[in-house]
NUGU-284594 format. One record per residue (C-alpha): residue in three letters; x, y, z. Coordinates in nm, 4 decimals, m for minus. Last residue first. Example, Ala and Ser with C-alpha at 12.3 -4.5 7.8 and 13.67 -1.06 7.14 Angstrom:
! NUGU-284594
 resn     east    north       up
  SER   1.3670  m0.1060   0.7140
  ALA   1.2300  m0.4500   0.7800
***
This chain:
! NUGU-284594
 resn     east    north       up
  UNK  m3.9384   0.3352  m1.0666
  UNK  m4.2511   0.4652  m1.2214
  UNK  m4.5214   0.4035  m0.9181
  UNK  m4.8496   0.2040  m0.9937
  UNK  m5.1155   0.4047  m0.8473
  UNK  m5.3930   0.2051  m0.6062
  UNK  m5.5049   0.4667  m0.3595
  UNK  m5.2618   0.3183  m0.1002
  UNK  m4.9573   0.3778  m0.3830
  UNK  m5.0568   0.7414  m0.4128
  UNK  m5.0517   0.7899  m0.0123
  UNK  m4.7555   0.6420   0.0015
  UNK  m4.5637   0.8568  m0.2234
  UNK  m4.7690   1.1760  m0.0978
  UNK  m4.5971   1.1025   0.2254
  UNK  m4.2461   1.0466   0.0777
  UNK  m4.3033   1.3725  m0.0956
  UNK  m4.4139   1.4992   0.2831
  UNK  m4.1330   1.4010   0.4575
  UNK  m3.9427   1.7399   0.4704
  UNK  m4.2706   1.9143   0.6061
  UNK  m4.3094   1.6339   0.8727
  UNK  m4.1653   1.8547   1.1550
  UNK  m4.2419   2.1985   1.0548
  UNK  m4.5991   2.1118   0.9756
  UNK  m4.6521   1.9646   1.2537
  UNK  m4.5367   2.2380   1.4736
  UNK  m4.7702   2.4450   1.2481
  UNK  m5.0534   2.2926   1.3190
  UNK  m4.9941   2.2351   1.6741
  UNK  m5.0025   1.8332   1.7740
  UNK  m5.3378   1.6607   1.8677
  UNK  m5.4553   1.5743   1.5428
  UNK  m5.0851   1.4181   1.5411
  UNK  m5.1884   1.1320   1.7994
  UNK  m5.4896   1.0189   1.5304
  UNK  m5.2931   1.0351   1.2249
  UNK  m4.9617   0.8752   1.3898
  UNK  m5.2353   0.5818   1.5452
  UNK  m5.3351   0.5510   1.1324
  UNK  m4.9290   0.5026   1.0399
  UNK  m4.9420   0.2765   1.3401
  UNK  m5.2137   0.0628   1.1970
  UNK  m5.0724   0.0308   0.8962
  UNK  m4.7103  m0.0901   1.0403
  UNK  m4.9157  m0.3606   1.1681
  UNK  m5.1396  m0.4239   0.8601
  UNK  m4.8244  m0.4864   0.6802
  UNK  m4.6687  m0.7055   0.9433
  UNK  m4.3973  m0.5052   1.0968
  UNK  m4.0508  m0.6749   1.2161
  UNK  m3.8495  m0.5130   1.4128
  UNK  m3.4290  m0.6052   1.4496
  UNK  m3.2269  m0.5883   1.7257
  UNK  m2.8315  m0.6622   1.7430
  UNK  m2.7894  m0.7189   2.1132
  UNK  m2.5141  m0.6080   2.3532
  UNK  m2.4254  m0.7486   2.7255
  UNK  m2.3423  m0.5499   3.0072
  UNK  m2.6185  m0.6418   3.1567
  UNK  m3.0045  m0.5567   3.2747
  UNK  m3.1468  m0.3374   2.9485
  UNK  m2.9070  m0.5015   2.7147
  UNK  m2.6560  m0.2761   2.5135
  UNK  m2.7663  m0.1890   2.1594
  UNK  m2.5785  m0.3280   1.8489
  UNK  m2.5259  m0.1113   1.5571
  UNK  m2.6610   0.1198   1.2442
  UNK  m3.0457  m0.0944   1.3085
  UNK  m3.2705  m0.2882   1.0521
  UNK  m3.6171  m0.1910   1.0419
  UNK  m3.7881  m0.5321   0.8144
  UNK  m4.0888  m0.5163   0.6358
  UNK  m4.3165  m0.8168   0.6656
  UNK  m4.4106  m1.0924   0.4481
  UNK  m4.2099  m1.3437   0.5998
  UNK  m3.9937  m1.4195   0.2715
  UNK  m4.0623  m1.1442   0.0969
  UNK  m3.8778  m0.9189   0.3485
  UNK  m3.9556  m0.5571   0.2477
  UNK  m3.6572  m0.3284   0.3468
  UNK  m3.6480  m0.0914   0.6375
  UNK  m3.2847   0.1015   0.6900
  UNK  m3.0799   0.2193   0.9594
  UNK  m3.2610   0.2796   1.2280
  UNK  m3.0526   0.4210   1.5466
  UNK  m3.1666   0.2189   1.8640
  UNK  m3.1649   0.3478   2.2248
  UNK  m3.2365   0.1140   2.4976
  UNK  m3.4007   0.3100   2.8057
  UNK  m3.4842   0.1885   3.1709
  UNK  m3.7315   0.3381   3.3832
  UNK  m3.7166   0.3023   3.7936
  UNK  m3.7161   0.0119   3.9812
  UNK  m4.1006  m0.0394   3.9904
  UNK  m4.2379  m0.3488   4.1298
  UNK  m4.5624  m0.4781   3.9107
  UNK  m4.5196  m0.3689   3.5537
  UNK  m4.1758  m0.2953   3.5544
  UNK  m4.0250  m0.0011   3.3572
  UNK  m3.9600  m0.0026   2.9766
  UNK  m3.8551   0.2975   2.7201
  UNK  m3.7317   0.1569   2.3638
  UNK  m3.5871   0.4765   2.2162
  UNK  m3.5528   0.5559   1.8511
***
């Protein structure tokens, strides 16, 4: 995952942090699932590193999963295919629990 940023009044060019996800876990405490990163990523203007962390409300990460829909009605068919194909029992797992099915663990 790649956070891309340039400036929004003087340009000096686009800067890049890339993250690898590690895991996403539901964080009961703030009501919000949790993308953990494998390591630290260096800081867009130093030398330093940061240990990032996103946080999705429920209705955020929703409304991404519907923006995916939307953008991907624009992909090839069969490019989509190819790319989500290995995902799809983990899409079919979501979609059950959004229509209200109660999962064996």
């Amino acid at each position: 995952m790649k956070i891309v940023r340039k400036g929004a009044k003087a340009d000096h060019g686009v800067k890049t942090v890339e993250l690898k996800p590690a895991k996403m876990r539901w964080n009961a405490t703030f009501d919000t699932f949790d993308v953990l990163f494998s390591a630290a990523a260096r800081d867009f203007n130093t030398s330093g590193r940061h240990i990032y962390k996103l946080r999705y409300l429920p209705s955020e990460l929703a409304a991404q999963i519907s923006m995916l829909a939307d953008a991907a009605e624009g992909m090839d068919a069969e490019e989509f295919a190819e790319t989500f194909s290995k995902v799809s029992p983990a899409l079919f797992k979501l979609q059950a629990m959004a229509s209200g099915l109660r999962l064996a663990a």
